[in-house]
C-alpha positions as CSV (number, residue, x, y, z in Angstrom):
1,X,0.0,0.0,0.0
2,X,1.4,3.4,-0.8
3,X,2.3,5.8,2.1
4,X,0.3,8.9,1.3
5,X,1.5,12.4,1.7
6,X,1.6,14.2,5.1
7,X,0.2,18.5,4.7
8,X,1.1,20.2,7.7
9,X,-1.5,23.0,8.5
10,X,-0.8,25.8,10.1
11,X,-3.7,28.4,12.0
12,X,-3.7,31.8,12.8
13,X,-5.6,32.4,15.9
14,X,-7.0,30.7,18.3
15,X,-10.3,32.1,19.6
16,X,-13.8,31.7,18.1
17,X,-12.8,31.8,14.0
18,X,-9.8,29.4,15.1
19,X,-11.8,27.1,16.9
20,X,-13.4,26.6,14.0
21,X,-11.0,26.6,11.5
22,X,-9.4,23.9,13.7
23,X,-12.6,21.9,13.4
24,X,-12.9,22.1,10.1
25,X,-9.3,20.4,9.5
26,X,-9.8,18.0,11.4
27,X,-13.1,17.0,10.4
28,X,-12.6,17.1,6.7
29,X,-10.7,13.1,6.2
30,X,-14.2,11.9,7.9
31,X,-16.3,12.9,5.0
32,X,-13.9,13.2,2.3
33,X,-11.6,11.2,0.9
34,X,-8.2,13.5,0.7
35,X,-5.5,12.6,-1.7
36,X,-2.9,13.7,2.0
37,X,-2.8,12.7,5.6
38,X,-3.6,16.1,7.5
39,X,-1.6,17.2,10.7
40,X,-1.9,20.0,12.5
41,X,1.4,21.4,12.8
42,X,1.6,25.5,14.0
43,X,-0.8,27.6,16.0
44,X,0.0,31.4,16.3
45,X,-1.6,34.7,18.0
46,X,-1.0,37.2,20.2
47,X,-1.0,35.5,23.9
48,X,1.6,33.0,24.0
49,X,-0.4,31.2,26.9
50,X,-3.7,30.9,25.1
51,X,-1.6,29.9,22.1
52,X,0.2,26.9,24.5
53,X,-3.5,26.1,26.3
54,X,-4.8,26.0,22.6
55,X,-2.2,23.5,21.3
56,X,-1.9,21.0,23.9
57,X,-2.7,17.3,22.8
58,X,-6.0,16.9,24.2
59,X,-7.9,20.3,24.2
60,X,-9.6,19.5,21.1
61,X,-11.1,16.3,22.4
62,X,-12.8,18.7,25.3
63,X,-15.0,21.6,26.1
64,X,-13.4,25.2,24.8
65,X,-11.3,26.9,27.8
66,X,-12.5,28.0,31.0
67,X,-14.7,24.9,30.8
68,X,-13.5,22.3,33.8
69,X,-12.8,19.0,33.0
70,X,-14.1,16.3,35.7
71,X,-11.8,14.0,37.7
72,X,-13.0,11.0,35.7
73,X,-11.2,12.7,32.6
74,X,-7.8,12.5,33.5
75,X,-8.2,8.5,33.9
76,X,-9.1,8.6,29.6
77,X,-6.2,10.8,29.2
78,X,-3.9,8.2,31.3
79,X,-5.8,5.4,29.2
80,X,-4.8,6.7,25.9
81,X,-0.9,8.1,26.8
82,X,-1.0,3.7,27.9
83,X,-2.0,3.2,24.7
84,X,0.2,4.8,22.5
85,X,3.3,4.2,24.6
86,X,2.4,0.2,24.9
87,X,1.4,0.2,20.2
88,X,4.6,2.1,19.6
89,X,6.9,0.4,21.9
90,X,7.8,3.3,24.1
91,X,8.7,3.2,27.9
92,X,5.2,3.1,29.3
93,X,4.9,6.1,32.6
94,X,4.6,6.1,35.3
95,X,5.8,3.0,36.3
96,X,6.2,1.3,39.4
97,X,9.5,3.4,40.5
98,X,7.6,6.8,39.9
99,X,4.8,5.4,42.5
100,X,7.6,4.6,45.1
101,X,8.8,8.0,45.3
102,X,5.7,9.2,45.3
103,X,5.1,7.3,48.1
104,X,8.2,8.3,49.7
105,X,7.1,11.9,49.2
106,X,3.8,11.1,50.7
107,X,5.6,9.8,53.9
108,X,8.0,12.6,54.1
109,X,5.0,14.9,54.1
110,X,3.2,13.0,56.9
111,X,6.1,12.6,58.8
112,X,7.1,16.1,58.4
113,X,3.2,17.5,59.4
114,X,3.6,15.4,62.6
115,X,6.8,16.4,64.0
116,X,6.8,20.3,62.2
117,X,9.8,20.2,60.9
118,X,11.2,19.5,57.4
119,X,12.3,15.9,56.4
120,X,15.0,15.1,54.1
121,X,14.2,12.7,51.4
């Protein structure tokens, strides 16, 4: 099968035109069938934080911002990073040495409420 071409897309803005814009790209493989693979590749504005909150990985699968996002999604975010790490054979996070020094962190926080004083890790 031949590898099709890859078109890197790149928006300007990132409010309500932008959103939509954004949209648009990625809805247009669903109901027609491009001759390229589309990717998202550059997002500019003015306000280099909305620009970085607009870009991040997961924002379009979610509410626009200011919206809050439940506890319950951060476990389908944790699913899917799983996912990809475990199809493209990549070191799969955390794993089990991140949870010990978290726990270790944990214990130094306990121990360091109950006796008022800092502990060393």
């Amino acid at each position: 099968m031949k590898k099709r071409r890859t078109l890197a897309v790149g928006l300007i803005g990132y409010g309500f035109m932008g959103k939509a814009h954004s949209n648009a790209w990625r809805q247009a493989p669903r109901f027609f069938d491009l001759p390229v693979e589309l990717r998202m590749r550059t997002l500019c504005g003015r306000d280099a934080r909305a620009v970085k909150e607009a870009a991040h990985p997961y924002v379009a699968q979610w509410w626009p911002a200011g919206h809050l996002l439940g506890y319950e999604h951060s476990f389908i975010h944790a699913v899917v990073d799983f996912v990809r790490a475990v199809v493209s054979g990549k070191k799969v996070g955390p794993d089990f040495g991140d949870g010990l020094a978290n726990q270790r962190v944990l214990a130094a926080i306990e121990e360091s409420a109950r006796a008022k004083r800092w502990v060393k890790l």
